[in-house]
C-alpha positions in Angstrom: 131.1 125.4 163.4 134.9 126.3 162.5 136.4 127.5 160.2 139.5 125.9 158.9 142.1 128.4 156.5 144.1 125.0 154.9 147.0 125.4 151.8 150.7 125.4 151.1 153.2 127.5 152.6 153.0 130.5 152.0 149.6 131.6 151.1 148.8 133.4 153.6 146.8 131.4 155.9 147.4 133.3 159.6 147.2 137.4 158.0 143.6 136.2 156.0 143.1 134.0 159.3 143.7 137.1 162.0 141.3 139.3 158.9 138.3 136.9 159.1 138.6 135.8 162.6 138.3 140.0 163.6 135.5 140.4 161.1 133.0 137.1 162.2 133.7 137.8 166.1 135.7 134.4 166.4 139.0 133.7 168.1 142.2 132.8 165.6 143.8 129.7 166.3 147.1 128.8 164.8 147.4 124.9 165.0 151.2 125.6 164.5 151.5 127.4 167.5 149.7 125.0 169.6 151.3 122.4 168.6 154.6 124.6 169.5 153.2 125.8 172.7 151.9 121.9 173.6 155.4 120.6 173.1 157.6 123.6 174.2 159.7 124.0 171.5 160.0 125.4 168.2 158.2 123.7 165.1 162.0 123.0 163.1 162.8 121.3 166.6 159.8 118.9 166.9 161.1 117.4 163.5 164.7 117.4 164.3 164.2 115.3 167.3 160.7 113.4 166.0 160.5 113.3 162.6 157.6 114.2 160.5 156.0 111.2 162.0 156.3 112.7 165.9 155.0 115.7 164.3 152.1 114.5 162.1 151.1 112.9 165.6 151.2 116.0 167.6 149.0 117.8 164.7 146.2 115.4 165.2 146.4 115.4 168.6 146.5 119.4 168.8 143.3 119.4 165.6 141.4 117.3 168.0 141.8 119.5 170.9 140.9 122.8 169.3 137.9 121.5 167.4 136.4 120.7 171.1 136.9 124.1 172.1 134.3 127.2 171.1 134.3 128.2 167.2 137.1 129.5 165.5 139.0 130.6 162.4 141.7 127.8 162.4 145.0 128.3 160.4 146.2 124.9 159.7 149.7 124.1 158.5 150.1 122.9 154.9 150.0 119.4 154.9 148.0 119.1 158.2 145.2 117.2 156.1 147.0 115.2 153.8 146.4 112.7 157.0 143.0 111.2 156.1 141.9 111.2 159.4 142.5 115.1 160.3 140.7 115.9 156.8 137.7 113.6 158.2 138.2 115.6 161.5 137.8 119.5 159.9 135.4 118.0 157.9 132.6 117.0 160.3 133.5 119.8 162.6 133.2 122.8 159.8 134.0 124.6 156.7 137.3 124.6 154.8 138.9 126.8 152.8 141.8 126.3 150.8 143.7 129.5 149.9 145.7 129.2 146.8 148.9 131.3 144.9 151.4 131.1 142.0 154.4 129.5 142.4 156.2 133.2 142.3 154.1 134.6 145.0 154.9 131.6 147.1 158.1 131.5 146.9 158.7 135.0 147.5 156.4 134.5 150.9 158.4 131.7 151.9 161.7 133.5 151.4 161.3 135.8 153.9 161.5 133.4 156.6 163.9 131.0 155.5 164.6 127.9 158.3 161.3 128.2 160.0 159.5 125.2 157.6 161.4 122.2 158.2 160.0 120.3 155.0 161.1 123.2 153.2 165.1 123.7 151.7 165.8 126.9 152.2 167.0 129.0 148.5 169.9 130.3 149.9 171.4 126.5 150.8 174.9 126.2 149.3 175.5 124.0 146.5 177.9 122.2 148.2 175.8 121.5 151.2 172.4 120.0 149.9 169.1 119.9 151.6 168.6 118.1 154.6 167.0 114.4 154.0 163.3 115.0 153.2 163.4 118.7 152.3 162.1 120.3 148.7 162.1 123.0 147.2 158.5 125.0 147.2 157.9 124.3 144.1 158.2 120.1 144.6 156.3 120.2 147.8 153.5 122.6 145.4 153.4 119.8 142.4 153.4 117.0 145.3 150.6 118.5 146.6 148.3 120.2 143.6 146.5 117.2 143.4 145.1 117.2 147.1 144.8 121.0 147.1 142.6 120.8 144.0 140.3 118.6 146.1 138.6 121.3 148.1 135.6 122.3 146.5 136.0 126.0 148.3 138.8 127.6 147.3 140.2 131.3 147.1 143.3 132.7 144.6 145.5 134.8 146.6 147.9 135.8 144.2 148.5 139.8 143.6 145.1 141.1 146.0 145.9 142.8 149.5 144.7 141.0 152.2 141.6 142.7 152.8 141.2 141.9 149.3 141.7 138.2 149.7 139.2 138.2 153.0 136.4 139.4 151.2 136.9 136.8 148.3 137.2 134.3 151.5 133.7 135.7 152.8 132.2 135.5 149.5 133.5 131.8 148.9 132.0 130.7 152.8 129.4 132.6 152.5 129.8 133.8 156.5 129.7 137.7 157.5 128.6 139.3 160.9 127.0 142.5 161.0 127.4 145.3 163.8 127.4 148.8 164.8 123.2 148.7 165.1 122.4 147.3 168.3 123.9 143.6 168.6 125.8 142.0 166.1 124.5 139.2 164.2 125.2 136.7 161.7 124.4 136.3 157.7 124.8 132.7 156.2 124.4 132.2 152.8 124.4 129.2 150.8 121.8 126.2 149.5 120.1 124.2 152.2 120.9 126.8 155.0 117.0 127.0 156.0 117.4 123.4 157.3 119.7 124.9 159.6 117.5 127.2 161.1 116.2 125.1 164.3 119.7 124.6 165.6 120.2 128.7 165.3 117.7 129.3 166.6 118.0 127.5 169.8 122.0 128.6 170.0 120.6 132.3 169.6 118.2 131.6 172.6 115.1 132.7 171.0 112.8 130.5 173.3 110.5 127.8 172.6 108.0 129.4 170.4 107.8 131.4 167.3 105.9 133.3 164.4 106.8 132.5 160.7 105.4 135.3 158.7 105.1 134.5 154.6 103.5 136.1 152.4 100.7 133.9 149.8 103.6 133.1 147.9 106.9 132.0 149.9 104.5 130.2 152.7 102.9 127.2 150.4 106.6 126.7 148.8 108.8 127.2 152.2 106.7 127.6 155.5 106.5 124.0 155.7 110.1 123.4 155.6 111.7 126.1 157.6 108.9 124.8 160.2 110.4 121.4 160.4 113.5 122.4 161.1 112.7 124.2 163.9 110.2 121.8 165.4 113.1 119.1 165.1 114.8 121.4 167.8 111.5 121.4 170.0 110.2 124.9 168.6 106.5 125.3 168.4 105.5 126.8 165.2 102.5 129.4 163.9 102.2 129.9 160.2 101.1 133.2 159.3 100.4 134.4 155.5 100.0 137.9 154.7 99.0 138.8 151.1 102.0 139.1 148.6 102.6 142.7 147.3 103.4 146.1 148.1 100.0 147.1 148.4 100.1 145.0 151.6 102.8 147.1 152.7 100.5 149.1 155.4 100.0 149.5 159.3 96.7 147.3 158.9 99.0 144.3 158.2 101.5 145.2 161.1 98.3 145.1 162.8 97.4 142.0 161.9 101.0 140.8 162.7 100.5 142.3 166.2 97.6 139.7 166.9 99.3 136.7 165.5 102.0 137.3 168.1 99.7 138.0 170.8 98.1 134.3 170.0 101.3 132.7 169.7 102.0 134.2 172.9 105.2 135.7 172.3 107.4 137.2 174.8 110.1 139.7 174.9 112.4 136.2 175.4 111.3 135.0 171.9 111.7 135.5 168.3 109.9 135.9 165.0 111.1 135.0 161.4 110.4 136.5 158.4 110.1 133.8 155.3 110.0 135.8 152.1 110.9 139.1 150.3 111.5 142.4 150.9 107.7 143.5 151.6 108.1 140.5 154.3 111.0 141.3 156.0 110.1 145.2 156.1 106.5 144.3 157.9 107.9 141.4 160.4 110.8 143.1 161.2 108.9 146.7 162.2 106.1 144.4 164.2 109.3 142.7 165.9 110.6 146.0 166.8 106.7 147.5 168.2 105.9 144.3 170.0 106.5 144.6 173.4 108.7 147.4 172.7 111.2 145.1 170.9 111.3 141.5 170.6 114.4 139.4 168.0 113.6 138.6 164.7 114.9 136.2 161.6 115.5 137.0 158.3 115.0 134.1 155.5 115.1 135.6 152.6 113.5 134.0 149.1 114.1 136.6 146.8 117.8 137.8 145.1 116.4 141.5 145.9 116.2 140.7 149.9 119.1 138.4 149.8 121.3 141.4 148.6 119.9 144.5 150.1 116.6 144.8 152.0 117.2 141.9 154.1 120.1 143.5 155.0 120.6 146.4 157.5 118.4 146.4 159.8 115.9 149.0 158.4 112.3 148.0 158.7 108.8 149.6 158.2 105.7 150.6 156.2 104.2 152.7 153.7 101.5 155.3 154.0 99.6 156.3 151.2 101.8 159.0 150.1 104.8 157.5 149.9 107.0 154.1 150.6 108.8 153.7 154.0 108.1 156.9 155.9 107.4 154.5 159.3 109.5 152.4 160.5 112.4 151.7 162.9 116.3 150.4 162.5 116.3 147.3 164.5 118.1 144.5 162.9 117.3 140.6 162.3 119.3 138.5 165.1 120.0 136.2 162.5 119.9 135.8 158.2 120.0 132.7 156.4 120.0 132.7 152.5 119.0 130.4 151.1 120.0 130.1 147.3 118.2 127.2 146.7 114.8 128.5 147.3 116.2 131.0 144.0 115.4 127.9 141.7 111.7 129.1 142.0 112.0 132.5 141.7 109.8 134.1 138.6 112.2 135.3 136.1 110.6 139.2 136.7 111.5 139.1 140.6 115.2 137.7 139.5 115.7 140.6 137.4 114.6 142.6 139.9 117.4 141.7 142.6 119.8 142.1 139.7 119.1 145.8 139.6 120.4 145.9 143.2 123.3 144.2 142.7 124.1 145.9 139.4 123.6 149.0 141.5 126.4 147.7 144.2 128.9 146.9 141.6 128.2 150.4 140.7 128.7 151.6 144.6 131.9 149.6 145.5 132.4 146.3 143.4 132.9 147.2 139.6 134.1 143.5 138.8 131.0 142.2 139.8 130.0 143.4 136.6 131.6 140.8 135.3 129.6 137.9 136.4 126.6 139.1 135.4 126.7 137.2 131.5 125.8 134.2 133.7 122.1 135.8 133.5 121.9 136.2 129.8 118.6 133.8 129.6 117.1 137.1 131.5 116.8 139.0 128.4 115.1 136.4 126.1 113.1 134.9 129.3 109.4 135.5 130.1 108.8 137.1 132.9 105.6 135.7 133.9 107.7 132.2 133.9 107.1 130.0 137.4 110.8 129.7 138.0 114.6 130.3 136.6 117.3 128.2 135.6 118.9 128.3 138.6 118.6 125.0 140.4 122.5 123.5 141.3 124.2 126.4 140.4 127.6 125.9 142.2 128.2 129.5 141.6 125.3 131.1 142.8 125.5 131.5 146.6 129.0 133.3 145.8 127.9 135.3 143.6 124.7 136.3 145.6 127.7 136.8 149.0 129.8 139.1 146.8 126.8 140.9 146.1 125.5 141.3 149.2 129.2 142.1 150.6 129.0 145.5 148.9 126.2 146.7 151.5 127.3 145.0 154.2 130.4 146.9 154.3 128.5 150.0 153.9 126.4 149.9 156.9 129.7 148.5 158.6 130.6 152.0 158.4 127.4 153.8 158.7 125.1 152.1 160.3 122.1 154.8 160.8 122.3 155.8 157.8 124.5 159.2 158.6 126.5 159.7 156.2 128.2 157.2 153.1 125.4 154.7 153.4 122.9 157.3 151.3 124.9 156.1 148.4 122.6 152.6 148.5 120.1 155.2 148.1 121.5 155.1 144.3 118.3 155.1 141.9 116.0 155.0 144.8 115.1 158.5 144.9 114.2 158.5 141.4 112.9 155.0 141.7 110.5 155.2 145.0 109.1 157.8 142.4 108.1 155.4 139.6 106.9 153.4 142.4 104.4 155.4 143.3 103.3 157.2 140.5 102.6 153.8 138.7 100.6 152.3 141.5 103.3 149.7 141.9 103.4 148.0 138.1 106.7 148.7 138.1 108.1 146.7 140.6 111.3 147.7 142.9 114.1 146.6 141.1 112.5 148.0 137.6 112.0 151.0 139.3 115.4 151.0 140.6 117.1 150.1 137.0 115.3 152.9 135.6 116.5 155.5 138.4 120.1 154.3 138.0 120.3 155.4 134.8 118.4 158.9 135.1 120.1 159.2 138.1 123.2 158.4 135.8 122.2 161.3 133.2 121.7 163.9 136.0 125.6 163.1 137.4 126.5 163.9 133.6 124.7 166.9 133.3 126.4 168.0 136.5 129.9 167.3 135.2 129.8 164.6 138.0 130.2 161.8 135.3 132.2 162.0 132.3 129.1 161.3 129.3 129.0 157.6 128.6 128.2 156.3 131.9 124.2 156.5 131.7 124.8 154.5 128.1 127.2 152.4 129.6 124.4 151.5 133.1 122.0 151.4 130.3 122.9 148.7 128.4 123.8 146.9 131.2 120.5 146.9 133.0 119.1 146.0 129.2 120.6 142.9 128.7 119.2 141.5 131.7 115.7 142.7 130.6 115.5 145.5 132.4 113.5 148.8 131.8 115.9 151.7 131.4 113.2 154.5 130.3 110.0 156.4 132.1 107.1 153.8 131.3 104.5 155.5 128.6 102.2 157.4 130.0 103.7 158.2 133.8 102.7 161.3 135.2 105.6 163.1 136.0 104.0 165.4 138.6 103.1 162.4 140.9 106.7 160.8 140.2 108.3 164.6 141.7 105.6 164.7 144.6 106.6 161.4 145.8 110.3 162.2 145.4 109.6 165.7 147.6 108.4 162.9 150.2 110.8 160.7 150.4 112.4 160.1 154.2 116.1 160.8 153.1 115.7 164.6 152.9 118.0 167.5 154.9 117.0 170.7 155.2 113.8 170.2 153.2 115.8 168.9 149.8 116.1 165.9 148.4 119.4 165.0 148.3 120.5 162.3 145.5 123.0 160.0 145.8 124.6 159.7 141.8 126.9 157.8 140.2 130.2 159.4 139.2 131.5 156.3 137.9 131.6 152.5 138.1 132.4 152.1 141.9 132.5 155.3 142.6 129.0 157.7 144.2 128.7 160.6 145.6 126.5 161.3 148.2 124.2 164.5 149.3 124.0 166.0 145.9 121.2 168.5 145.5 120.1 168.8 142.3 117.8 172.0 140.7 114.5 171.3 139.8 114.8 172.8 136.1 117.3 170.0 135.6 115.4 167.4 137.4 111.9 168.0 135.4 114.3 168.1 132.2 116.0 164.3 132.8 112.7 163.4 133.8 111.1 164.2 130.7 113.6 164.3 128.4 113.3 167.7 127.6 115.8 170.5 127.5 116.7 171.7 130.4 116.9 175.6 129.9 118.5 176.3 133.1 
């Protein structure tokens, strides 16, 4: 579907167009310009010898052209769907979002052009020679208009951010990001209901007329159902398969068993499997996907905030051994992702908190104001954890704020896709965390394990003069009041926390390297770190090095 950029003059609508449109893979299409290009002459000309009516008519003419050509980002001009028919138009033929600014930025923007928008009197018009007939001033056309602007349910502030700025805001609203750098490129959708488009991707990715959904005992029963309806709608056979829910199922025996499910549902390199469920789920389908056949697509539907915002991300898939979490496994990423924030509305409280750990810990990586929106989560510190499900239903803010979330990583592996260099830093309270994991049999789940990491990890940037003192408080109390752990559970033994940590995959040379927090929105990478002083965060004791 397209992707329509709508609002006044001024805000911006063809740089964040050109931004998005090179980020998603799409063309940019300026209606302006077509309509310019259609007519042979300039925009200010069309009106000077049509009229706004001749114009208004060339605008639907051109929006009904470009929507029957191959998606786009389309910049539309600012009243182009004041018209109720072109608004009914964009509408049933994609998303739109209007971008909005202050008066000042406006009319600064529109300044700098002056003559070039014929419904607009230019600032520098003499007194003695008045606007043409039917020309405002910017701020008319804007209080004309506020009304009908204000009518978009997606909309994006523009006002004093850079551009780049303002696109990522514009992802986060849509929900819409492609992914590349690790084999193909693929799409991430997020937003409630998108599972019910999952036949219709499927088929436009190609992926045949058969398929595996793998849930585990948990996310089957509630979703498998669904997401198969919308694929056999689209003529897609469908085998349920439900693995048991856990870490402990986390092994080569299930990617075994996954193996044989394929090999009855007779899958071929042409087809796909699809992953319905959390991390766990998406780390075993995706590693059978990539050892079946030597590589066959898969589909990532995440149900959990954790996968939604990082594991389900990236492309990184595998399996534990007994002595330690993810030393198998391959980097082949999902064809496709669809998030769907409605499934969150069932989510237990304990498996909420956990994806909040992750996303506290990309606010602390590269988005410090997404600190901000995490008071809408206050019932997670007085909540029960063993509670069936979260207050979550009809949130209207939710699938941004999960997109914002999960934009921090996504620009991460943009840049580093195999894990090379910067991406270690999502490594931030891993190393520590995998750790905890282990030691405690996995009663401390991932996202407790990572909270608790975050802020050791914290102390040890502090103790380094990485981190000016404060910060571990400061991640502390933030991780706390969304009823997190923050301390070593009673009773861990430390020595089995440190020999899982000398396992873990990420090491150079033989060392563990940590990535640690220097401050909010800002981590170092590749930090080695002396064992005295590890043993001492660890335990709280003195360190006596």
């Amino acid at each position: 579907m397209h992707l329509f950029l709508y609002g006044p003059p001024g805000s911006g609508k063809s740089t964040i167009g050109h931004i998005l449109a090179r980020r998603l893979d799409l063309p940019f299409v300026d209606l302006d310009a077509v309509i310019a290009d259609t007519a042979k002459q300039k925009i200010p000309d069309i009106f000077a010898c049509e009229g706004e009516a001749g114009f208004r008519a060339r605008e639907t003419a051109a929006l009904k052209a470009v929507i029957a050509c191959p998606p786009a980002v389309i910049g539309l001009g600012g009243g182009a769907l004041l018209k109720t028919e072109n608004r009914a138009l964009a509408e049933a033929a994609g998303v739109i979002l209007c971008l909005e600014a202050d008066l000042a930025t406006l009319q600064a923007r529109v300044n700098r052009a002056p003559g070039t928008r014929p419904l607009l009197s230019s600032p520098h018009t003499d007194c003695m020679q008045p606007p043409k007939a039917g020309q405002k001033s910017i701020s008319q056309l804007l209080a004309e208009r506020a009304e009908h602007y204000a009518s978009f349910s997606r909309r994006v502030m523009v006002s004093d951010r850079p551009p780049e700025e303002t696109a990522d805001a514009a992802q986060a609203a849509l929900g819409l990001f492609r992914i590349s750098g690790m084999g193909p490129a693929y799409d991430v959708r997020v937003g409630d209901g998108v599972i019910d488009t999952l036949g219709a991707r499927f088929r436009e990715l190609g992926c045949g007329d058969r398929t595996v959904i793998v849930g585990d005992t948990h996310t089957l029963p509630l979703y498998g159902e669904r997401a198969a309806a919308a694929l056999r709608a689209h003529g897609v056979a469908v085998s349920l398969v439900a693995i048991p829910a856990g870490e402990e199922t986390k092994t080569i025996a299930t990617v075994a068993a996954l193996w044989s499910a394929f090999l009855k549902a007779g899958i071929e390199r042409g087809h796909a499997v699809i992953a319905l469920g959390g991390g766990v789920t998406g780390d075993l389908t995706g590693f059978a996907a990539a050892t079946w056949l030597r590589g066959v697509r898969w589909v990532g539907l995440p149900t959990t905030l954790l996968a939604m915002v990082d594991s389900g991300l990236g492309g990184k898939t595998g399996a534990d051994l007994p002595e330690g979490k993810n030393l198998i496994g391959a980097f082949h990423p999902p064809a496709l992702v669809l998030a769907d924030t409605s499934v969150l509305a069932t989510l237990p409280l304990r498996e909420l908190r956990c994806g909040l750990a992750e996303a506290v810990k990309h606010a602390v990586i590269g988005d410090p104001a997404l600190l901000d929106e995490l008071p809408r989560f206050a019932f997670c510190k007085s909540g029960e954890a063993g509670e069936p499900g979260t207050p979550l239903a009809n949130c209207e803010w939710l699938a941004a704020f999960v997109a914002r979330a999960m934009a921090v990583k996504i620009r991460v592996i943009q840049q580093d896709p195999f894990e090379k260099g910067f991406r270690a830093a999502l490594n931030l309270g891993h190393t520590i965390g995998h750790g905890i994991e282990k030691a405690t049999h996995f009663t401390v789940q991932h996202g407790e394990a990572v909270a608790i990491g975050t802020v050791l990890e914290a102390r040890l940037a502090e103790a380094l003069g990485l981190a000016k003192p404060g910060l571990a408080a400061q991640l502390t109390a933030t991780f706390s009041d969304l009823g997190l752990p923050v301390e070593m559970p009673d009773g861990i033994n430390l020595a089995e926390v440190q020999t899982a940590m000398a396992l873990d995959k990420k090491k150079a040379g033989g060392k563990v390297r940590f990535a640690l927090p220097a401050a909010i929105g800002d981590v170092r990478v590749g930090v080695d770190v002396k064992d005295a002083l590890l043993r001492s965060v660890l335990s709280h004791a003195p360190c006596g090095c």
